[in-house]
Steps between C-alpha positions, in 0.01 A plus 500: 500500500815386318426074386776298380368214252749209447507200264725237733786360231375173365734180426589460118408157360798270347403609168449913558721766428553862651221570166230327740558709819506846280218366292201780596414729813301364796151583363323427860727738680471782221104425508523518936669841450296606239232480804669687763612784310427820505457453858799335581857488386600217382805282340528186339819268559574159260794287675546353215612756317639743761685420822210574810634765755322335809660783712201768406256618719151512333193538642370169435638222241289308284643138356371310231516150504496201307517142659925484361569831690275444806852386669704837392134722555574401922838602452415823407228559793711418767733745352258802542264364796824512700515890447092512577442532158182298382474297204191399275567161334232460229534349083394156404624237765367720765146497344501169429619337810588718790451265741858341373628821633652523846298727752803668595653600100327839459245753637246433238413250266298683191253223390327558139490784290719836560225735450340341742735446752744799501290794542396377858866388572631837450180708713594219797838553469440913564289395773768271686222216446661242235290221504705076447272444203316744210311267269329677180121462556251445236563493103717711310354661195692665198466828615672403836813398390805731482717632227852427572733806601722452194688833548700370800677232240874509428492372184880408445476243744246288309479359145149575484304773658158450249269252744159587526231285731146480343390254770545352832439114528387237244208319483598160514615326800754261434616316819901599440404873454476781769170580316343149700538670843203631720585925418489377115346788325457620116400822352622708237620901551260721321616555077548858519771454809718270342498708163631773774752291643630416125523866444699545792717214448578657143621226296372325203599193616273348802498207738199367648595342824167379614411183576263398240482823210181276384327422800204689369504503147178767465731749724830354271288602168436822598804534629705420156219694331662830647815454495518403147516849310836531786721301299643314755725235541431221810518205697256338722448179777119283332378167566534248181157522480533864325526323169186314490336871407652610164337797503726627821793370373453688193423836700811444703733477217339783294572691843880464521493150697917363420474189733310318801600312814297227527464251805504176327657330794491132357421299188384231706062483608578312808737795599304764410187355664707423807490848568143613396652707200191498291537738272747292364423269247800277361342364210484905375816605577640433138222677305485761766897564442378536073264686625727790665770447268341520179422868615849604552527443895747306681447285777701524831384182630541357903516169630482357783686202597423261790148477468312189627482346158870570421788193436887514386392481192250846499833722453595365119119451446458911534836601367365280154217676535640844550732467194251359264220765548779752482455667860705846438551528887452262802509531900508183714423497850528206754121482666524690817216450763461876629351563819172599517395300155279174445777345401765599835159348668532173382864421483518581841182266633675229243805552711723604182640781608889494536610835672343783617790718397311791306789631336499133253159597423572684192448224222867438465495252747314098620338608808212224507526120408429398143232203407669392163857585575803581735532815645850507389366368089280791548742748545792379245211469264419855562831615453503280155223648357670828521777441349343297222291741413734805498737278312639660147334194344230565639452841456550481129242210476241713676566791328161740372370371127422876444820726473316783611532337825843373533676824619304494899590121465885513468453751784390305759582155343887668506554800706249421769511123558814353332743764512342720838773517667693693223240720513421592853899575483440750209206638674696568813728755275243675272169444725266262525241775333737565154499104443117487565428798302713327223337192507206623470589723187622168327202337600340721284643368199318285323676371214377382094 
């Protein structure tokens, strides 16, 4: 059977370039095919890189689909389901709230894990007996999970082309986060099949895109343990709570670690505990930061603005507090109740909820009514904060103590967040892949 897997074209931000749309392959699609083949054929189509012939005649379609692209996701169906063609709309939004999703958008919804879903979608679809709903059963283990099909990548496309998963899920449940809904689940992939899937990806240089790299630091230790002797080079997603156990840190820097995103969402307790974030602890956050970068790491730190405890005056409270501690990089977000989490589940019995257009629900815009502030302060103080912080000034004041680190942070500080749009022009005449690969080289360096 011939399946045609599509990631629906998502809406840039006001502060996002080209750079963010070309940033890395779909991982869940690659890791979908990965499962049907050899049995099936199978191709793998990114609008947002490549212009989506919708005039094709595959055998079935599967969409993925984030709560942003839900809106473009129909589009596509009713596309194909007017030629008889049926389409599988599964991914995170799907999982986490499909009853959001009108009966009439696609065939069948995929509900939970691939592996558990897909197998059965494709035997019912040889049968002629495709079923509205496939929900994943039971608990995943490490051995369940697939490896993604990263031979079907075109790498000039994308800057990136190293991402490796070691996990699904986190285990927190913070009430903003998909990870609060009723499929949450977390378990890490089995060691020896993501040491496969960083041979096959054959690059020194790795991302780790899970959720939480350290959501189980015994599995995390043993882990780092192996891939030490690899000599590699990488970036992963932990809680703040990672520094609080030295001896970790220490293994993930003596393993190759260069920097970590790391959810600190507010400097404020009443914001933080507004949304039953408890592995945050505010009064750490400074030693944790020493902590990380007195071992050579740099932070990627994310806020979150709009939070229950948050004023006017939170946006020059955090951008002090970004530039003093020296914050190499920093992603803001305006809080965004998602449906399907704790925290969509409240705003809407509060009555907060401004629109149910899905397509604002991608952090870039006020799509629920503020306690402390204006919905309109909230978003013009969003806006501020990125500009502030990507400001020359700025960026020199936060600049890396260690030299050894100030090469990655000119990249992204310059050619990714200040100056992106030169960039994403350059990359549209030499490749998006050359002006990864390059970065990466000079990423590499690491200075006296």
């Amino acid at each position: 059977m011939n399946v045609k897997l599509i990631q629906p074209r998502m809406i840039k931000r006001p502060m996002d370039t080209g750079l963010k749309l070309h940033m890395a392959p779909p991982l869940g699609l690659l890791t979908v095919a990965g499962i049907l083949r050899p049995a099936h054929r199978v191709q793998v189509c990114n609008e947002n890189i490549e212009p989506l012939d919708l005039t094709d005649a595959p055998d079935a379609v599967g969409l993925s689909v984030t709560v942003d692209v839900l809106p473009r996701a129909m589009e596509i169906a009713r596309a194909y389901r007017s030629r008889n063609i049926p389409v599988i709309a599964g991914g995170i939004h799907i999982t986490a709230a499909a009853d959001t999703v009108p009966p009439d958008a696609f065939d069948a919804l995929c509900i939970g894990a691939a592996e558990g879903t897909w197998p059965d979608i494709m035997e019912d679809l040889a049968h002629g007996r495709l079923r509205r709903v496939y929900r994943c059963s039971g608990r995943l283990t490490g051995k369940d999970i697939a490896s993604p099909a990263y031979d079907l990548i075109a790498a000039q496309p994308y800057l990136y082309c190293n991402v490796v998963h070691t996990s699904r899920g986190c285990p927190f449940r913070c009430d903003f986060c998909y990870n609060s809904s009723r499929e949450h689940q977390y378990v890490n992939r089995c060691v020896e099949d993501v040491l496969s899937d960083i041979r096959a990806v054959g690059q020194r240089h790795i991302l780790f895109i899970d959720d939480n790299f350290t959501g189980n630091p015994a599995w995390t230790r043993e882990f780092l343990r192996r891939i030490r002797p690899m000599n590699l080079l990488w970036n992963a997603a932990v809680s703040v709570d990672v520094a609080e156990d030295p001896q970790l840190l220490d293994l993930m820097r003596d393993s190759g670690c260069r920097s970590l995103f790391i959810g600190f969402e507010s400097i404020s307790p009443q914001s933080i505990n507004s949304v039953h974030k408890r592995q945050n602890r505010t009064e750490q956050y400074e030693r944790a930061i020493r902590e990380i970068h007195r071992r050579g790491i740099m932070i990627n730190a994310s806020f979150v603005f709009g939070l229950d405890g948050d004023t006017p005056g939170t946006f020059q409270a955090t951008l002090d507090w970004i530039v003093r501690n020296r914050i190499e990089t920093v992603t803001s977000h305006i809080l965004t109740p998602y449906p399907g989490t704790a925290l969509y589940e409240r705003m809407k019995a509060e009555g907060r909820l401004l629109t149910e257009d899905l397509s604002l629900y991608n952090t870039a815009h006020v799509v629920f009514q503020p306690k402390g502030m204006t919905a309109d302060e909230l978003y013009r103080g969003y806006l501020w904060m990125y500009r502030q912080i990507y400001s020359l000034k700025n960026i020199i004041r936060r600049r890396p103590a260690a030299r050894r680190q100030r090469m990655t942070y000119w990249l992204f500080n310059l050619l990714y967040r200040k100056y992106g749009h030169f960039t994403d022009w350059l990359c549209r005449r030499v490749t998006y892949e050359r002006v990864g690969r390059l970065a990466q080289r000079l990423a590499r360096y690491r200075g006296r």
